[in-house]
PLY file of the C-alpha trace (Angstrom):
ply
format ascii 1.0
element vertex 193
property float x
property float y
property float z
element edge 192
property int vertex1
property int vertex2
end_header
-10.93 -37.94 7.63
-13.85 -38.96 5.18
-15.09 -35.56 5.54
-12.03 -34.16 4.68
-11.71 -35.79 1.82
-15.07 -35.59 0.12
-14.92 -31.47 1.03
-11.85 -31.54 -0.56
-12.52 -33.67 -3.61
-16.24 -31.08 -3.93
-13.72 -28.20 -3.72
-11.99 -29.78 -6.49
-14.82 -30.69 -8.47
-16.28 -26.89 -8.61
-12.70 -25.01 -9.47
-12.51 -27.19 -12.73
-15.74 -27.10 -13.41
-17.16 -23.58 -13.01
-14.41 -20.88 -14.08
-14.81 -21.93 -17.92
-18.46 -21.51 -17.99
-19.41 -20.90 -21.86
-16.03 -21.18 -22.96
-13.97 -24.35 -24.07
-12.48 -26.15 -21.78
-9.87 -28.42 -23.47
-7.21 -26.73 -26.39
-5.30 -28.97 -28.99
-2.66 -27.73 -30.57
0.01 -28.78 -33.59
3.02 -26.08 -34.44
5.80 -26.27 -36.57
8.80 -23.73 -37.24
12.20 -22.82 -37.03
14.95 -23.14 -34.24
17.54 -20.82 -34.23
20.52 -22.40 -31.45
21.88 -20.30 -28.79
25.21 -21.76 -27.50
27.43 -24.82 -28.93
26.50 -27.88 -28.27
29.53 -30.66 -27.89
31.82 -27.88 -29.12
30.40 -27.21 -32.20
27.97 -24.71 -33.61
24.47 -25.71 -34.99
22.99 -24.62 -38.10
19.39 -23.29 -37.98
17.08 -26.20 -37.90
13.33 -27.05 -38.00
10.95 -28.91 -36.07
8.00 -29.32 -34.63
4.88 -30.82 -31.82
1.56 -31.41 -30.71
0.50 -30.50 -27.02
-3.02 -30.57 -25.24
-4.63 -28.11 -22.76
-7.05 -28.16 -20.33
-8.30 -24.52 -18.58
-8.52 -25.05 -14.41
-8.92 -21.49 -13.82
-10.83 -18.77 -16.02
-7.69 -18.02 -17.89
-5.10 -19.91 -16.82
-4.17 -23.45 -18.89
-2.21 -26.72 -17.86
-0.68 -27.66 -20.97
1.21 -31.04 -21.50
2.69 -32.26 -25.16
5.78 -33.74 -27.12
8.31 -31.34 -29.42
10.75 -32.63 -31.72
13.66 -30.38 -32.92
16.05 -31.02 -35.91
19.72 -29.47 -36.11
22.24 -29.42 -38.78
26.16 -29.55 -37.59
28.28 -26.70 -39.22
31.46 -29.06 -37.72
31.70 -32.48 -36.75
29.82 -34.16 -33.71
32.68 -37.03 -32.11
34.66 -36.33 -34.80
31.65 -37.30 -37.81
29.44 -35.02 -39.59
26.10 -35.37 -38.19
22.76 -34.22 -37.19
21.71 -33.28 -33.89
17.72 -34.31 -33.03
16.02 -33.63 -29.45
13.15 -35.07 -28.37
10.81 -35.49 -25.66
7.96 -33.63 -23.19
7.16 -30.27 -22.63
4.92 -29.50 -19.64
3.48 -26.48 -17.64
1.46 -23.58 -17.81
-0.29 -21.24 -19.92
-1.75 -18.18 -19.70
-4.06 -16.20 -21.58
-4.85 -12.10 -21.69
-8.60 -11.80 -20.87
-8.69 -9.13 -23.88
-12.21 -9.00 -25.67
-11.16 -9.22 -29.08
-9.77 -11.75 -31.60
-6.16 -11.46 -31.06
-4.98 -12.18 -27.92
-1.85 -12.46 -26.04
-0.30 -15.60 -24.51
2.77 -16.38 -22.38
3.51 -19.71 -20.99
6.11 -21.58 -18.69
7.46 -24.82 -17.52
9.49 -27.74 -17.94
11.11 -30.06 -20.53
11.32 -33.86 -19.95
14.07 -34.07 -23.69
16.48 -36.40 -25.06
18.92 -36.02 -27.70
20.02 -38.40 -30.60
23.23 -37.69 -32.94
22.95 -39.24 -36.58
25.27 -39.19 -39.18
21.85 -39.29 -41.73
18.36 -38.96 -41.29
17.91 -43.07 -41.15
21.34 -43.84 -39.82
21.41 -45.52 -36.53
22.17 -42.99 -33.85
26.18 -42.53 -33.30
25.24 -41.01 -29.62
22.21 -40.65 -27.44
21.76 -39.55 -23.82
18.80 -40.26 -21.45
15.82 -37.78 -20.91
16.94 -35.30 -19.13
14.65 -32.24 -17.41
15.26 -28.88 -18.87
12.77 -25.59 -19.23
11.04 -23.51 -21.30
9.55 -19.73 -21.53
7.08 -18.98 -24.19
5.01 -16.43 -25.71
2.81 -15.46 -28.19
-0.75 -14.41 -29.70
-3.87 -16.60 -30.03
-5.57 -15.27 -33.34
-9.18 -16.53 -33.62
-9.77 -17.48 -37.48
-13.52 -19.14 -37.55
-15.46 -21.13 -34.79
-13.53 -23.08 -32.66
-10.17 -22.49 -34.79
-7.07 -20.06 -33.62
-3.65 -19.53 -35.09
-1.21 -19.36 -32.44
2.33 -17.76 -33.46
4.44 -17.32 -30.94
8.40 -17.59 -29.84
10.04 -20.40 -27.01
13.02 -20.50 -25.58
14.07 -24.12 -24.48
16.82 -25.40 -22.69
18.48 -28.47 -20.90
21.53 -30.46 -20.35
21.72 -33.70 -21.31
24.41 -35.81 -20.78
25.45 -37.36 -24.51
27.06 -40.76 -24.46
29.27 -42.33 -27.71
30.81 -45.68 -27.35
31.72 -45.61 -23.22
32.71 -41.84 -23.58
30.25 -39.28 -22.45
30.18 -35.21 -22.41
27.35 -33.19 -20.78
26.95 -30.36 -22.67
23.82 -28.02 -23.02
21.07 -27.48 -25.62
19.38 -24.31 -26.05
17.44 -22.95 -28.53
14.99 -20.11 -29.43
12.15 -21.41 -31.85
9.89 -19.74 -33.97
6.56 -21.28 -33.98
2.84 -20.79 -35.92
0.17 -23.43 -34.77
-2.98 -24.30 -35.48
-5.10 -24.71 -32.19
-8.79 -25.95 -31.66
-10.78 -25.41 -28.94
-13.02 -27.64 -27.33
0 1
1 2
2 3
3 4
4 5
5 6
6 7
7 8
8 9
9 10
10 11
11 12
12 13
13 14
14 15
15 16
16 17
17 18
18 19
19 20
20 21
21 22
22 23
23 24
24 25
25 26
26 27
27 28
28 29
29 30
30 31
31 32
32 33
33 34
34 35
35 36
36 37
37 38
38 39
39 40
40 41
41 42
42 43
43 44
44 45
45 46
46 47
47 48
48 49
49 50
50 51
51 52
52 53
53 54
54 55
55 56
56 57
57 58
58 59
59 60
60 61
61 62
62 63
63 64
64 65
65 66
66 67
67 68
68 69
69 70
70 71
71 72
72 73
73 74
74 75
75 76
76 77
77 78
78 79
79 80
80 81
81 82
82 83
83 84
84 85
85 86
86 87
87 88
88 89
89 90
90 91
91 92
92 93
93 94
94 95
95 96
96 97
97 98
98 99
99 100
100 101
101 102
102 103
103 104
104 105
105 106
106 107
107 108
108 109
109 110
110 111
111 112
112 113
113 114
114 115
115 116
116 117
117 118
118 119
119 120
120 121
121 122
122 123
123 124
124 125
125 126
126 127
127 128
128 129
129 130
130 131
131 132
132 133
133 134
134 135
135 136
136 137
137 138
138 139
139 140
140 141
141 142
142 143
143 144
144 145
145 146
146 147
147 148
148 149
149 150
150 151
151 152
152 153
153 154
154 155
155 156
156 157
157 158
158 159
159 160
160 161
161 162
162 163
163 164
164 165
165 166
166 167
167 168
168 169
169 170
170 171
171 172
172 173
173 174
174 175
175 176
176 177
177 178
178 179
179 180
180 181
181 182
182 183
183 184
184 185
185 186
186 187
187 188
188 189
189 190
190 191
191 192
């Protein structure tokens, strides 16, 4: 059993620490952009909003990336919410994985994949007390992109997501599941470490 687990834990050991070699290991990332929403959401249509996030990386294979990070999303109401005008925020954890073209030059390709940990909070004004709220709820989201190296360690990283999930949205004792999902268009700024 000991044996086991000190092979194991070597075998471990050597696949994160050999594939990067020269190259940097950890990526942080913040992006900002648009959201443009693909469905209703509680029966009524959202306006195009903004948003943004931060996320982290850390490479485990040569080009391959677990990524982990938090994403915030703003929505404007074109009709009422439970029966207010209002503004629709989500919220929450994106997790997964990321992968990057092995392409020699300063643009490269990107597509990544995984899951949403979100929550969603309806407000009547930006510093209102939230009229509705639902727990955190898992969801998913496809993503991709292209890394463009600017200068040392620095990269722009435009790219496009979709995200979705289905949280269940509770007002008073009455609560509606209904589903949020949105395509965003994102430009980050990513170092590399």
């Amino acid at each position: 059993m000991r044996l086991g687990t000190l092979t194991s834990a070597s075998a471990l050991a050597l696949a994160l620490a050999s594939p990067a070699g020269a190259q940097e290991r950890w990526t942080a990332e913040l992006r900002g952009g648009a959201n443009v929403n693909t469905n209703q959401f509680a029966a009524t249509d959202l306006k195009t909003g903004f948003g943004g996030g931060a996320a982290v990386s850390v490479r485990f294979l040569p080009d391959l990336f677990a990524y982990g990070g938090w994403d915030w999303q703003h929505h404007g109401t074109q009709t009422t919410v439970f029966g207010q005008g209002a503004q629709v925020e989500d919220n929450g954890y994106a997790f997964g994985l990321r992968y990057v073209l092995p392409l020699g030059s300063r643009t490269r390709p990107w597509v990544r994949g995984g899951g949403l940990f979100n929550h969603v909070e309806i407000r009547e004004s930006w510093n209102d007390e939230p009229l509705a709220d639902s727990e955190h709820t898992l969801g998913m989201e496809v993503a991709g992109g292209l890394e463009v190296t600017l200068s040392g360690p620095w990269s722009l990283t435009p790219g496009l997501r979709y995200r979705r999930f289905e949280p269940t949205v509770r007002s008073g004792g009455v609560e509606s599941s209904s589903t949020l999902s949105d395509v965003t268009f994102d430009l980050g700024v990513m170092l590399r470490f």
